[in-house]
N, C-alpha and C positions, 0 to 999 in steps of 0.2 A: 357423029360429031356435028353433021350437016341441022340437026335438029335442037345442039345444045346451042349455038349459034343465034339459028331463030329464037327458042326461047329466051334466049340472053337481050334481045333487042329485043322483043314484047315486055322484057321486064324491067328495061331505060325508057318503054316509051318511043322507041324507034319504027314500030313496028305495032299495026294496029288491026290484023288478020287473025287474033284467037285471043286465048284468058292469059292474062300473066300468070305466075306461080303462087301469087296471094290470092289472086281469082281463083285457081286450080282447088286449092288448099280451104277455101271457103265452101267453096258448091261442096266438095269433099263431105265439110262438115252439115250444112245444111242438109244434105241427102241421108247424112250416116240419125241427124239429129230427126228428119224427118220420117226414115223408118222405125224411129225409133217411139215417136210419138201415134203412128197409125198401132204402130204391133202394140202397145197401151189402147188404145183407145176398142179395140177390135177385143184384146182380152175384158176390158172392162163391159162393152155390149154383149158381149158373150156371156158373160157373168149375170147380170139384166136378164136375159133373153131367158134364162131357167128359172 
């Protein structure tokens, strides 16, 4: 409960100690989106390299 609190005030702005829940939900994406461009780019060198 003690955690949904915190994050509730990180995400008014009350509270400037970690990601809000937009922050959370972005890195999220950019990490899902950026393995997603290495695992491409690794098969496409791969492919190259024969």
């Amino acid at each position: 409960m003690r955690q949904w609190v915190v994050q509730a005030e990180r995400d008014a702005g009350t509270r400037a100690d970690g990601l809000t829940t937009d922050e959370r939900e972005e890195l999220a994406r950019l990490r899902r989106e950026n393995r997603h461009l290495w695992g491409s780019t690794t098969l496409h060198l791969s492919a190259e390299l024969r």
